[in-house]
TORNULO-388158 format. One record per atom (N, C-alpha, C, O): residue number from 1; atom name; chain; x, y, z. Coordinates in steps of 0.1 Angstrom, whole numbers, plus 5000, padded with zeros to 4 digits. Each point is the difference from the previous one (the first is absolute). Layout:
    nr   atom   kette     px     py     pz
   NUM     CA       A      X      Y      Z
...
This chain:
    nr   atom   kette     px     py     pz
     1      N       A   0245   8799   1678
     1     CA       A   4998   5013   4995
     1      C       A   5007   5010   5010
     1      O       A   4998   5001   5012
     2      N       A   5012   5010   4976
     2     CA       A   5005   5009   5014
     2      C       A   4987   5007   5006
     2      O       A   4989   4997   4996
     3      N       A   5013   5011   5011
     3     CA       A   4993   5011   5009
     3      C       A   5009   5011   4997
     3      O       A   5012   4999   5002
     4      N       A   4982   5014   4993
     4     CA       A   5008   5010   4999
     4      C       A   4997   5015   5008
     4      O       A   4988   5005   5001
     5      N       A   5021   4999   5004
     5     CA       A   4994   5014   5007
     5      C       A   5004   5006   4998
     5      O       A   5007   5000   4990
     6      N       A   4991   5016   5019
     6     CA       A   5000   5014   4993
     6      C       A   5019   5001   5001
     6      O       A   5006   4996   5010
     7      N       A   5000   5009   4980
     7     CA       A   5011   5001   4995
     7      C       A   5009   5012   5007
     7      O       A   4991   5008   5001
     8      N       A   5020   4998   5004
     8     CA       A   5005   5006   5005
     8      C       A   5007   5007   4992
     8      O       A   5003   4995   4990
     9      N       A   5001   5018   5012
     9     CA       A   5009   5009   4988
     9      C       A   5007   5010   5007
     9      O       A   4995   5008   5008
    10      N       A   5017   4993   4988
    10     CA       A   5009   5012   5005
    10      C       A   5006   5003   4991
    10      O       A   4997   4996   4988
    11      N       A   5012   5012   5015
    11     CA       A   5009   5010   4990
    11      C       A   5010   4995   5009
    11      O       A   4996   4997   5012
    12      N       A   5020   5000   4983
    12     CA       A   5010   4996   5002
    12      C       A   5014   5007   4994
    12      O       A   5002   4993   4990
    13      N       A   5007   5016   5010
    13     CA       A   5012   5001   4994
    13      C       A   4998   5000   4984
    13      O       A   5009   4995   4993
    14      N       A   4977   5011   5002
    14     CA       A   5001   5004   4987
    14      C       A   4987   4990   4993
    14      O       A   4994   5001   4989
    15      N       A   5003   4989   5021
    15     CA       A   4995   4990   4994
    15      C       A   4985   4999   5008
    15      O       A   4998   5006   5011
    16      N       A   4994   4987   4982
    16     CA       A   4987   5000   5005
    16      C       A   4997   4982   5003
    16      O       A   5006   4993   4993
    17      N       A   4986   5003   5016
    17     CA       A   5001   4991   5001
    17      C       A   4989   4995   5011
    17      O       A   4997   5002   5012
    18      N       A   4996   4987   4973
    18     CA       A   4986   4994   5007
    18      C       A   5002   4988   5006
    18      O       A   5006   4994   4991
    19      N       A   4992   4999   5017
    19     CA       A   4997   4990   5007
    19      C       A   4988   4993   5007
    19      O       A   4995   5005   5011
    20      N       A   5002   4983   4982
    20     CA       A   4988   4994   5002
    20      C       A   5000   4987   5006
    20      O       A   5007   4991   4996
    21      N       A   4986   5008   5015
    21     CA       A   5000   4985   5008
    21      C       A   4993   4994   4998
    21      O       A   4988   5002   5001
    22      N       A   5020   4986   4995
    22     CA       A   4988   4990   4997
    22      C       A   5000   4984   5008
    22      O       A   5011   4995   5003
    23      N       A   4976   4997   4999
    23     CA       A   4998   4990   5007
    23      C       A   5002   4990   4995
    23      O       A   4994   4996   4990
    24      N       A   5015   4998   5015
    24     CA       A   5005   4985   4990
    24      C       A   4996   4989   5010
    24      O       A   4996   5002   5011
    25      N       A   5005   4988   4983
    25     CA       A   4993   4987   4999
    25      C       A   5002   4995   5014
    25      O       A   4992   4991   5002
    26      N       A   5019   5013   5012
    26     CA       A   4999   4992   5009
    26      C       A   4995   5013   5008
    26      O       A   5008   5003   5009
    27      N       A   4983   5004   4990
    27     CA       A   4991   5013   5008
    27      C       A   5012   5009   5000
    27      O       A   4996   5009   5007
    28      N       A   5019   4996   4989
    28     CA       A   5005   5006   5005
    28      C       A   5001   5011   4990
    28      O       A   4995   5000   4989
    29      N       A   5011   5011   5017
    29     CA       A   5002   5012   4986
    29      C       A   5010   5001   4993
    29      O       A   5010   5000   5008
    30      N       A   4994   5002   4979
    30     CA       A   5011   5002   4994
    30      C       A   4999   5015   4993
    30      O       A   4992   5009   5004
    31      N       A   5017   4992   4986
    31     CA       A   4999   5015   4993
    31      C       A   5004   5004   4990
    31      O       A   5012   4999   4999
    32      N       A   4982   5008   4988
    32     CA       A   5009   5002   4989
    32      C       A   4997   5014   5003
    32      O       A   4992   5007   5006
    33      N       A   5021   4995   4983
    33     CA       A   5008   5015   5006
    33      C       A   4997   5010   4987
    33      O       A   4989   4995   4998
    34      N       A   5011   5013   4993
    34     CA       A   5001   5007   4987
    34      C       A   5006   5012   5003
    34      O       A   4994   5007   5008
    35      N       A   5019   4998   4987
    35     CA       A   5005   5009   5000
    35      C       A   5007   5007   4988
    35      O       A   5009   4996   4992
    36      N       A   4986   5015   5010
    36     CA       A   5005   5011   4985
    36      C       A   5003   5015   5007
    36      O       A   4994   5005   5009
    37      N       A   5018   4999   4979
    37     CA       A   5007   5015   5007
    37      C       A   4984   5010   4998
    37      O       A   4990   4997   4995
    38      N       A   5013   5011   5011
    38     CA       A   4984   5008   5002
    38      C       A   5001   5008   4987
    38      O       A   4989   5004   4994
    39      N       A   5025   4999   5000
    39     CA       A   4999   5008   4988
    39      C       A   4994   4989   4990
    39      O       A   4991   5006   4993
    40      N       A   5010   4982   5004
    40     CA       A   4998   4995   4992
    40      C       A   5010   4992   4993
    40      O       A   5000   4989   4995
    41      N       A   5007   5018   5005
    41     CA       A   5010   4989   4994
    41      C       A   5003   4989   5004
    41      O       A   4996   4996   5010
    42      N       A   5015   4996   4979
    42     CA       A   5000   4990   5007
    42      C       A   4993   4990   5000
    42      O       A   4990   5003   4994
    43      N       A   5009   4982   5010
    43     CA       A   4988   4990   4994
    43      C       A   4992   4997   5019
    43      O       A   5006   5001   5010
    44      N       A   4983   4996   4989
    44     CA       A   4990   4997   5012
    44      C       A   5009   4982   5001
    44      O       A   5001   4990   4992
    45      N       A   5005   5013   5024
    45     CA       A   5005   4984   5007
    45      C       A   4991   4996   5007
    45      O       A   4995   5007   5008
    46      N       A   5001   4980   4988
    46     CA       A   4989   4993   5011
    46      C       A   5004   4987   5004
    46      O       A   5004   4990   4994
    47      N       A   4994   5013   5020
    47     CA       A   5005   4987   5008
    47      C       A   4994   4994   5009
    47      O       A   4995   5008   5008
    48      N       A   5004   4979   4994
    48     CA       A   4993   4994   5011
    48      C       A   5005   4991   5010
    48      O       A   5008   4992   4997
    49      N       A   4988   5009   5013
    49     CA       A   5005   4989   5013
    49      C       A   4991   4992   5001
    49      O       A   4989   5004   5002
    50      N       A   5013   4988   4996
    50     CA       A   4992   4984   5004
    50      C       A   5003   4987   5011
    50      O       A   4993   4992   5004
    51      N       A   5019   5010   4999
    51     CA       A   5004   4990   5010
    51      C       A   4998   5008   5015
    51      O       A   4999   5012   5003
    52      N       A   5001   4977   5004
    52     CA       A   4995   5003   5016
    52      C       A   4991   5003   4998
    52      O       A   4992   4994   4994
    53      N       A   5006   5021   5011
    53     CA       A   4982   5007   5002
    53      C       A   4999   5007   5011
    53      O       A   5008   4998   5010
    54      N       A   4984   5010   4991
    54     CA       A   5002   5011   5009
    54      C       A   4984   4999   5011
    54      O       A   4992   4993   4995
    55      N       A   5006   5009   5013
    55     CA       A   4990   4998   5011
    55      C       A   4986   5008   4992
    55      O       A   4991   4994   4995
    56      N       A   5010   5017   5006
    56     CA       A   4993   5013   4997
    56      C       A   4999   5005   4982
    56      O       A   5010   4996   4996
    57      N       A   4982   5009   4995
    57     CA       A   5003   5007   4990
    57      C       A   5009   5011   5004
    57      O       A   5009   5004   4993
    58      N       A   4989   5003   5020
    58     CA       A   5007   5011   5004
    58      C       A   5013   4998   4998
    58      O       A   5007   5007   4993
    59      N       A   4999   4981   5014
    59     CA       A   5015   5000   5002
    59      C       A   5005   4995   4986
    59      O       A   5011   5003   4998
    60      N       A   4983   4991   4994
    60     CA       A   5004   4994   4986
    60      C       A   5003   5016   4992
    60      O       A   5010   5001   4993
    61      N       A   4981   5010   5008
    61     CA       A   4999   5012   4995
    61      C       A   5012   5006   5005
    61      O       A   5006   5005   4991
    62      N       A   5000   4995   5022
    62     CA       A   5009   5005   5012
    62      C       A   5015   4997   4984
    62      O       A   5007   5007   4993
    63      N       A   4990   4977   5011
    63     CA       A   5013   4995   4998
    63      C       A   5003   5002   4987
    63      O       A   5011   5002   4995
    64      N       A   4976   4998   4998
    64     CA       A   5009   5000   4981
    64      C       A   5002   5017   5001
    64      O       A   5010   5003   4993
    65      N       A   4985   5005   5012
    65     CA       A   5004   5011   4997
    65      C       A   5012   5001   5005
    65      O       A   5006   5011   5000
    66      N       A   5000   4979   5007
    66     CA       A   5016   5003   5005
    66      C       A   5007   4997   4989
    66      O       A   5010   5005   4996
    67      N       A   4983   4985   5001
    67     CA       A   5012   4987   4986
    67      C       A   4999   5015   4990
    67      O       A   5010   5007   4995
    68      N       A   4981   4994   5004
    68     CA       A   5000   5013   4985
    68      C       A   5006   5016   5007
    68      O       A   4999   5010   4993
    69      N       A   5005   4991   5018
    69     CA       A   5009   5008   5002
    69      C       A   5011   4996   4999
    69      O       A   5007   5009   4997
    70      N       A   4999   4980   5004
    70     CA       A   5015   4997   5000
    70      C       A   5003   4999   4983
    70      O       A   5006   5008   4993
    71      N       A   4986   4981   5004
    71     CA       A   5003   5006   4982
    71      C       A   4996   5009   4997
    71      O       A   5004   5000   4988
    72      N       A   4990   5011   5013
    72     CA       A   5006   5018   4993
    72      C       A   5011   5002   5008
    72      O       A   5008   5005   4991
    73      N       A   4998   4995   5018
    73     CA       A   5013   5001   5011
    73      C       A   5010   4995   4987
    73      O       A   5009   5007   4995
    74      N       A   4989   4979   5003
    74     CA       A   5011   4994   4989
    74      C       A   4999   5006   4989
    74      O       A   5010   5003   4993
    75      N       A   4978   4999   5005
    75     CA       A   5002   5004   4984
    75      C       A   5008   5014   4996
    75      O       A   5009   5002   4992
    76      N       A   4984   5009   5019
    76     CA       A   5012   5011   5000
    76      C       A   5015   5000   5000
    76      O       A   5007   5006   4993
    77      N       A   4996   4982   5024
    77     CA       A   5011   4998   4999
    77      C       A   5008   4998   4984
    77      O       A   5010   5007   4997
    78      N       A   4985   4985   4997
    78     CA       A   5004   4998   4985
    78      C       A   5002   5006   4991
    78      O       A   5008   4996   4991
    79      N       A   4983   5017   5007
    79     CA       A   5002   5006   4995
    79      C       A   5009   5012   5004
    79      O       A   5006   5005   4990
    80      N       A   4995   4999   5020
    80     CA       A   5011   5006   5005
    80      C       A   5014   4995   4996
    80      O       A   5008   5007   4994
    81      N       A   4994   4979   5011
    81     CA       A   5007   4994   4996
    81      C       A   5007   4998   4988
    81      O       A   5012   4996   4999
    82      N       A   4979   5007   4991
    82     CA       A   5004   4999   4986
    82      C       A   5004   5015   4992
    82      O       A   5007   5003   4990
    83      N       A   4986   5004   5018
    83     CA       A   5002   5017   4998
    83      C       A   5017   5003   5005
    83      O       A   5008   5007   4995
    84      N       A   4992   4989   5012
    84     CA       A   5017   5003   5010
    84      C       A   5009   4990   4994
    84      O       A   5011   4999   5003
């Protein structure tokens, strides 16, 4: 059974973005990510890390809120990209 804790949230480059650590099966932490533009638009991406594992819920929280900053980073990029 996972173990779930209190979930982390920022505002990012347009986007909002929750992240929750969770306890997997060999004691370690992992993370799913949910991210949607703050206006709304647009569809809610949800993603999870499962391989390795992180020491802490803290640094599992740390890290996925990195991963879900680099994809709004890309996603902009793209759309920029497609605008030009």
């Amino acid at each position: 059974m996972q173990e779930v804790m209190q979930a982390a949230t920022e505002q990012y480059r347009g986007f909002r973005i929750v992240v929750t650590p969770m306890l997997d099966c060999d004691d370690l932490w992992d993370f799913e990510y949910r991210m949607r533009r703050i206006d709304g638009s647009g569809e809610e991406r949800i993603r999870a890390k499962s391989a390795g594992g992180y020491a802490t819920p803290e640094t599992a929280c740390f890290a996925g809120i990195e991963v879900a900053r680099i994809e709004a980073d890309n996603l902009l990029a793209l759309e920029t990209a497609r605008q030009g």
